[in-house]
C-alpha positions in Angstrom: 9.8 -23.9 13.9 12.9 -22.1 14.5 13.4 -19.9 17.6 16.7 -18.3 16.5 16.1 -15.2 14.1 17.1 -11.4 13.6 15.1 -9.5 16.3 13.8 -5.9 14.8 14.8 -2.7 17.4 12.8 -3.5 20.0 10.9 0.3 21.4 9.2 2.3 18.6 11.9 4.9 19.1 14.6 2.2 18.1 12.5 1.0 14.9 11.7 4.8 14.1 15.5 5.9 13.6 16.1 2.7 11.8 14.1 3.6 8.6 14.5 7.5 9.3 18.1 8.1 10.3 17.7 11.5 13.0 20.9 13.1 10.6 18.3 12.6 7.5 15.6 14.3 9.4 17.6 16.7 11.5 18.9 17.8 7.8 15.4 17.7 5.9 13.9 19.8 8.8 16.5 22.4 8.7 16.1 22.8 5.0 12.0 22.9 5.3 11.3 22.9 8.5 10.6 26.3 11.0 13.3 28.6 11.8 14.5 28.2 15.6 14.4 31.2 17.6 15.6 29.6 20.9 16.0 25.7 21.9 12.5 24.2 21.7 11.0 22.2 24.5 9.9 19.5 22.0 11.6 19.4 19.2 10.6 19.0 15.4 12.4 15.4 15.1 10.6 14.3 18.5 7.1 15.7 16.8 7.7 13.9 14.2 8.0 10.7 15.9 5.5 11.3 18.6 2.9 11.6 15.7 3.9 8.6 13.5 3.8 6.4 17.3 0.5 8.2 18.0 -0.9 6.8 14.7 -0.2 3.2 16.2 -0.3 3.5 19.5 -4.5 2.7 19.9 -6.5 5.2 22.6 -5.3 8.5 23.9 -4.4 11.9 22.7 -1.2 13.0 20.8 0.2 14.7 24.0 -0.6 11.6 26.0 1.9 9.4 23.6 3.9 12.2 22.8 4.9 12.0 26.8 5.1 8.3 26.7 7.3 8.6 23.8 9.7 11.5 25.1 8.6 12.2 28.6 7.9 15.8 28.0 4.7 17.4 29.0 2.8 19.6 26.1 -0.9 20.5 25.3 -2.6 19.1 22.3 -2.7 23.1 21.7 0.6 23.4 21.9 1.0 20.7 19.1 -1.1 21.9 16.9 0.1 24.7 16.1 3.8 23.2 16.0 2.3 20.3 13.4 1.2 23.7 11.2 4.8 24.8 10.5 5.6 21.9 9.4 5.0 21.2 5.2 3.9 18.3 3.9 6.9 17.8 1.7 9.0 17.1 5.0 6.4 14.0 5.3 6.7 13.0 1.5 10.3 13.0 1.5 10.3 11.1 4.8 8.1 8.5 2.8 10.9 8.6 0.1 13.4 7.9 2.5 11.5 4.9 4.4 9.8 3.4 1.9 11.9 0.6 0.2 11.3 -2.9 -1.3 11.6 -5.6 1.4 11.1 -8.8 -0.5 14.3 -11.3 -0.7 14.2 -13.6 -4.1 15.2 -16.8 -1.9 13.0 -16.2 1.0 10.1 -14.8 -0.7 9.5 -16.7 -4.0 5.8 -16.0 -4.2 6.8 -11.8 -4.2 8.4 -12.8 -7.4 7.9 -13.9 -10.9 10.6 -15.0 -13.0 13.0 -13.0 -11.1 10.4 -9.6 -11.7 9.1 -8.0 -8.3 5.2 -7.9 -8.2 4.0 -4.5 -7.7 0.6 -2.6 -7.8 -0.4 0.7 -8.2 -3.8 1.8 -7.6 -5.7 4.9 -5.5 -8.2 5.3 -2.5 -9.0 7.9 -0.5 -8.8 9.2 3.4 -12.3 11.0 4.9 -11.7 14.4 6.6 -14.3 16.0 9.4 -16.3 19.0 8.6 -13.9 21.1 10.5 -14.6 25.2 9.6 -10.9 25.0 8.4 -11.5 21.8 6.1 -14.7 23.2 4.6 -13.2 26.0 3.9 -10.5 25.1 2.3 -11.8 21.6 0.6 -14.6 20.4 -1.6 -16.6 17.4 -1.2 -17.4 15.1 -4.0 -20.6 15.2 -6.1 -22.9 11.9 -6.3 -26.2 11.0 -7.8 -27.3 11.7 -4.3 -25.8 15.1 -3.6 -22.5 16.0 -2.1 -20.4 13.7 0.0 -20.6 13.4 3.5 -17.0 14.3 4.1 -14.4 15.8 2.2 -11.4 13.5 0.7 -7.6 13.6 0.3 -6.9 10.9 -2.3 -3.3 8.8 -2.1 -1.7 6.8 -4.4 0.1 4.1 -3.1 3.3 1.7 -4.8 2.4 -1.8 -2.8 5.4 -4.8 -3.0 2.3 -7.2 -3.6 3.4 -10.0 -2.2 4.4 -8.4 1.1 1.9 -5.6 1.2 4.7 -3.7 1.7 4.8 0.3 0.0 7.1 1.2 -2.0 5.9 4.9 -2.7 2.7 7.6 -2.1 1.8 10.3 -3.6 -1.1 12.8 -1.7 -3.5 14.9 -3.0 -5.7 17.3 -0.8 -6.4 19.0 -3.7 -8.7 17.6 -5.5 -6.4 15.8 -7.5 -7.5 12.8 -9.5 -5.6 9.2 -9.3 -4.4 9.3 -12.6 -2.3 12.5 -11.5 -1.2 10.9 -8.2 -0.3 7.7 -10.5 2.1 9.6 -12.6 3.8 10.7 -9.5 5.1 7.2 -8.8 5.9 6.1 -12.2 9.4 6.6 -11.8 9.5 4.8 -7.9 9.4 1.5 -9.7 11.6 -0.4 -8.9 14.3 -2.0 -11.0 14.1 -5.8 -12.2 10.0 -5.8 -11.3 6.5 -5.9 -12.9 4.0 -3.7 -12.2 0.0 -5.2 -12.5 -2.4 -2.8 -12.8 -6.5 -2.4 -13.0 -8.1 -0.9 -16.1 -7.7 2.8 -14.6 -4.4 2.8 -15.3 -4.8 0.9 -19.0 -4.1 3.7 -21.2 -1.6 4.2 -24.2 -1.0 7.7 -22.7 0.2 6.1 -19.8 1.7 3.1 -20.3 4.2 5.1 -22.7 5.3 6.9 -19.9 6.2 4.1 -18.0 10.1 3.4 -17.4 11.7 0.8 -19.6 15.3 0.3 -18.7 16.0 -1.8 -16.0 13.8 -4.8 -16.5 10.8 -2.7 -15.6 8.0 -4.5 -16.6 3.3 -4.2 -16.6 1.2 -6.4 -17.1 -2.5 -3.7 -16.9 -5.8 -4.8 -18.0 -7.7 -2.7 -20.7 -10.5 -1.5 -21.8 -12.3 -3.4 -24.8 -12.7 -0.8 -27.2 -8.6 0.9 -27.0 -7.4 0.8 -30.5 -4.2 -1.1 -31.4 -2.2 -2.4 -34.6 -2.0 -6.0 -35.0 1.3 -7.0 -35.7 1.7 -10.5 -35.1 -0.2 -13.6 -33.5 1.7 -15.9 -31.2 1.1 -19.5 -31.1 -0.2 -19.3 -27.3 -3.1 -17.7 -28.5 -1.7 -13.6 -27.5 -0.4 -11.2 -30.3 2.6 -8.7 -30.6 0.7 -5.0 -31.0 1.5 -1.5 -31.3 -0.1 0.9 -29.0 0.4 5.0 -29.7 -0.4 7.8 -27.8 0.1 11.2 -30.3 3.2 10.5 -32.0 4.6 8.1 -29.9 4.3 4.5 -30.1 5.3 1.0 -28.1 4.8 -2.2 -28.8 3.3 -4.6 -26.1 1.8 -8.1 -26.3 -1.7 -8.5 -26.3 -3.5 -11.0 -24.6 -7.7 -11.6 -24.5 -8.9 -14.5 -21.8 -11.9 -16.0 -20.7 -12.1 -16.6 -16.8 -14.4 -18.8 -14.7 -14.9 -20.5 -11.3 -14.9 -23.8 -11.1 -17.0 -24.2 -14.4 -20.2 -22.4 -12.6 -21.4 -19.0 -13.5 -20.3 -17.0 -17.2 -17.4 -16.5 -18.6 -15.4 -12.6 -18.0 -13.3 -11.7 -20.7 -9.8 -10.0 -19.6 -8.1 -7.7 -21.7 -4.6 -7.5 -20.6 -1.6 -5.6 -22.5 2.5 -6.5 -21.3 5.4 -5.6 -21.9 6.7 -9.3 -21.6 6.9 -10.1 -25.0 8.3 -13.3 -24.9 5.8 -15.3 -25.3 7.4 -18.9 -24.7 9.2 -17.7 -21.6 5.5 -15.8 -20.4 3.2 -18.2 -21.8 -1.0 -16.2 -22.1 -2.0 -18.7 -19.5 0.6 -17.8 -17.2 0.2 -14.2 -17.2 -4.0 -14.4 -17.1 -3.7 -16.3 -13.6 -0.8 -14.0 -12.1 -3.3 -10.9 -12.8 -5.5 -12.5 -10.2 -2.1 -11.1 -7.6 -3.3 -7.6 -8.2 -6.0 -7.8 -5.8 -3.5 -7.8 -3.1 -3.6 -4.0 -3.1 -7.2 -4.1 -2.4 -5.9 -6.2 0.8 -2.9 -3.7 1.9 -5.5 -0.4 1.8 -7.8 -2.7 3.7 -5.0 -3.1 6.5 -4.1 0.2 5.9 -7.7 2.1 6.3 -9.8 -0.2 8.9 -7.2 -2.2 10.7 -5.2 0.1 11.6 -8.2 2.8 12.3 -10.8 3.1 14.9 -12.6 5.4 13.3 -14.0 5.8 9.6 -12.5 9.3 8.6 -8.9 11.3 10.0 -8.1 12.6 13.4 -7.2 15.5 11.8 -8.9 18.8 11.9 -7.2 20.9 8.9 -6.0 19.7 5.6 -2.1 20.3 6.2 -2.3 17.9 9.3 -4.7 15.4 7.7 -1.5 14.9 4.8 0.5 14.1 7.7 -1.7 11.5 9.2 -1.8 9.9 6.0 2.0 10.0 5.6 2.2 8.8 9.2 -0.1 5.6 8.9 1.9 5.2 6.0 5.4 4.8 7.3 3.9 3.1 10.2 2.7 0.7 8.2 6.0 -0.2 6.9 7.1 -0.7 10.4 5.0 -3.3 10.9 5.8 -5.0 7.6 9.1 -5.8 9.3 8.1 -7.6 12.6 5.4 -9.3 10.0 8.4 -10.6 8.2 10.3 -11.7 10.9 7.1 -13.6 12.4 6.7 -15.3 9.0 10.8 -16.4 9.0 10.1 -17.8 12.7 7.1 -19.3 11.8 8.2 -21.0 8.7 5.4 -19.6 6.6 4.7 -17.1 3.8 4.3 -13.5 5.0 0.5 -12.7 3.9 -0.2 -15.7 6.4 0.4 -13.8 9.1 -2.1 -11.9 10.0 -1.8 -8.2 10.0 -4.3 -6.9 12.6 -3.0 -9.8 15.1 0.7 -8.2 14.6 -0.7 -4.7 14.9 -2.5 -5.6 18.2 0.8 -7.8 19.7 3.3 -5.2 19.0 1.2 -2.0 19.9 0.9 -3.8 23.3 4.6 -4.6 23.1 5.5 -1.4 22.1 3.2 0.6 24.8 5.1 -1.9 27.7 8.5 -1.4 26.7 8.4 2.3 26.6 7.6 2.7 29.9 10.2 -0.9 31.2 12.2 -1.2 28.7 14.7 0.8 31.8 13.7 -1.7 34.2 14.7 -5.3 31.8 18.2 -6.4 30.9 19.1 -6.6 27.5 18.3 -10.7 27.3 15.2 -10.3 28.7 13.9 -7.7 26.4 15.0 -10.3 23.3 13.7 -13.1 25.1 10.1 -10.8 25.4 10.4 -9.4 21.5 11.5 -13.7 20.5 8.2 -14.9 22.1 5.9 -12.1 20.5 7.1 -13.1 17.5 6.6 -16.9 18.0 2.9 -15.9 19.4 2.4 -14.2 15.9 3.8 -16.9 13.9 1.6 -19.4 16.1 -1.3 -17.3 15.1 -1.0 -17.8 11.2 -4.0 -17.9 9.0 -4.6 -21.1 6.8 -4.2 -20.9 3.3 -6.8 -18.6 1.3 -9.7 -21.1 0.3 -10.2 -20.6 -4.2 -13.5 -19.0 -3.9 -15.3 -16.2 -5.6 -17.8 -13.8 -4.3 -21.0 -12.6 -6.9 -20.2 -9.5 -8.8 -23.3 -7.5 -7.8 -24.6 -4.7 -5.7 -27.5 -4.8 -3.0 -28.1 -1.7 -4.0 -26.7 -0.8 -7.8 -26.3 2.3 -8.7 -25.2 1.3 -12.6 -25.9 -1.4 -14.3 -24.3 -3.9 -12.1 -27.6 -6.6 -11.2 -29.4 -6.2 -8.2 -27.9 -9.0 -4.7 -31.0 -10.4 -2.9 -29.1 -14.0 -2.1 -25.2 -14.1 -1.2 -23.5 -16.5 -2.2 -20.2 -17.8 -3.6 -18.4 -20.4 -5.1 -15.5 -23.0 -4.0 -12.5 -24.4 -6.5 -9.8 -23.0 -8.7 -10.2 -20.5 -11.6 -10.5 -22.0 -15.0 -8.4 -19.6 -17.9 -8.5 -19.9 -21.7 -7.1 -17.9 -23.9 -9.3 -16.2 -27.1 -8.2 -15.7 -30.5 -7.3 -12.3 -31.4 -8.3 -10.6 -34.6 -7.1 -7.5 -36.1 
């Protein structure tokens, strides 16, 4: 285990104007932000901070961290109605700004295949209260059951898969659907990567809008009954097919797989279309078991939505400041990828080994104690303290994911899915064949 590694900015406030510069967001708020009458007690840049800490920072009120953070004393009143003049695009293009790829080819070989950075794509959605405001102003879902509970802003979220790390969100208070979120973050892909998708996002419509220059690559499962053109069959058992959508058209390689656990239960047949199309370099086989990585974004919004929450819905009371929670959990969230990669470098392991609600828990504590001493330490002893909360994280990595697989069923089904009465699951490595594909 090596003790000597690059120690991240060690109070939030540090780590905060390391992602967000304060000239980036001194400019974006003077182009969007409120117009200042005199000098403000608190100002926008320290809000915005204050609320992106308070989002990590466990039990209390906004005002209580906001004076931990900055010292100044305000009402939750008081910020309130400062968080209302601020827009939500001020938080999206704060997301822009912070929001970058993280994985390094050399030191994170299993964020990477053949060079391409593994990305995912895929939606959830954020619970509001039923405040008078929010009711008002949003809609709750219809199910067989009635309306929903609560209302929902939905997000779209860019993950780096093998880091959990996001790349890009896009927010939707509106009502709008994934798909339109999606298209939002088509053009955040990064360069020289490969994104994996669910069936959601397998349609020619959209998978001809997706960027092709710069070695920007999918790999998206499909539905079975999408038409296609049959070009050519490759001797690894996929095909070379042409896809259209209108008058447009692309060709993508075609590959139809069997998957099973350990020789126990049916067969699933996969559906997947790539833009790979060479076939000896990507062999069918290959590309059936890397699909299996896109469950990784299931992980991140896991981390993202209960981890990181004590509660099952938003602080929030109105829809304008529920956006900015989301955008806040977001970018803190990509502070935490950092100390996460920095535990994984001292610990010698891969970064999803380290767990991410031990690192949340270790460096909210650190954080909370060094705001209020970091005045009090020299600067040794404030390395030495961030050094051995790293090693504590690193000494706390989880063992290697066990190969099992969980029944696909519902205790309660609401389709056609069978009906759970016994949980169980079964242990070993996935078996893949590839089927023959006819025109």
């Amino acid at each position: 285990m090596r003790h000597k590694t690059t120690v991240p900015a060690v109070t939030f406030k540090a780590l905060f104007r390391q992602i967000i510069s304060w000239q980036f967001l001194w400019g974006l708020l003077r182009a969007l932000g409120p117009r200042r009458r005199r000098p403000p007690g608190l100002s926008p840049s320290e809000l915005i901070c204050g609320l992106v800490f308070h989002v990590v920072a466990g039990k209390g009120t906004l005002a209580q961290h906001v004076k931990q953070l900055t010292g100044k004393d305000i009402t939750d009143g008081a910020l309130a109605q400062r968080r209302a003049l601020l827009p939500v695009e001020i938080f999206e293009r704060m997301m822009s700004a912070a929001l970058k790829p993280k994985a390094e080819p050399a030191r994170h070989a299993e964020a990477f295949y053949h060079g391409l950075r593994l990305c995912g794509i895929d939606g959830s959605t954020f619970s509001v209260t039923n405040t008078p405001q929010v009711k008002k102003r949003m809609r709750k879902a219809r199910s067989r059951r009635g309306r929903a509970a609560f209302p929902k802003v939905g997000v779209a979220v860019l993950v780096e898969l093998g880091l959990h790390n996001p790349l890009a969100a896009a927010l939707g208070p509106n009502g709008e659907s994934e798909m339109v979120l999606a298209k939002r973050l088509v053009s955040a892909q990064p360069e020289k990567s490969l994104l994996i998708s669910d069936r959601y996002y397998g349609t020619p419509a959209l998978l001809l809008d997706l960027p092709a220059e710069g070695q920007r690559h999918f790999l998206v499962r499909v539905k079975a009954n999408l038409k296609r053109r049959l070009l050519e069959v490759y001797p690894d058992g996929s095909a070379l097919v042409e896809i259209g959508s209108g008058e447009r058209t692309r060709q993508v390689r075609e590959i139809l797989g069997r998957v099973q656990r350990s020789g126990v239960g049916a067969f699933t047949t996969v559906r997947l279309w790539t833009s790979l199309l060479d076939w000896q370099r990507h062999p069918a086989r290959e590309l059936l078991a890397l699909y299996g990585q896109r469950w990784e974004q299931e992980i991140f919004y896991k981390e993202l939505k209960v981890d990181m929450r004590s509660t099952p819905y938003l602080q929030s009371h109105t829809p304008l400041t529920a956006m900015q929670e989301i955008a806040a959990l977001i970018i803190a969230y990509a502070v935490l990828v950092d100390y996460r990669i920095t535990a994984a470098k001292v610990g010698e392991v891969g970064v999803l080994r380290i767990s991410f609600l031990k690192t949340f828990e270790l460096i909210q504590g650190l954080w909370q104690f060094l705001e209020v001493s970091a005045d009090l330490l020299g600067p040794e002893k404030i390395r030495l303290l961030v050094r051995r909360t790293l090693r504590q994280i690193a000494e706390m990595a989880i063992p290697k994911r066990r190969k099992r697989s969980c029944p696909r069923a519902l205790r309660q089904p609401v389709s056609s899915w069978p009906r759970l009465r016994k949980n169980t699951y079964h242990n070993g490595p996935v078996e893949y064949s590839v089927g023959e594909i006819y025109a």
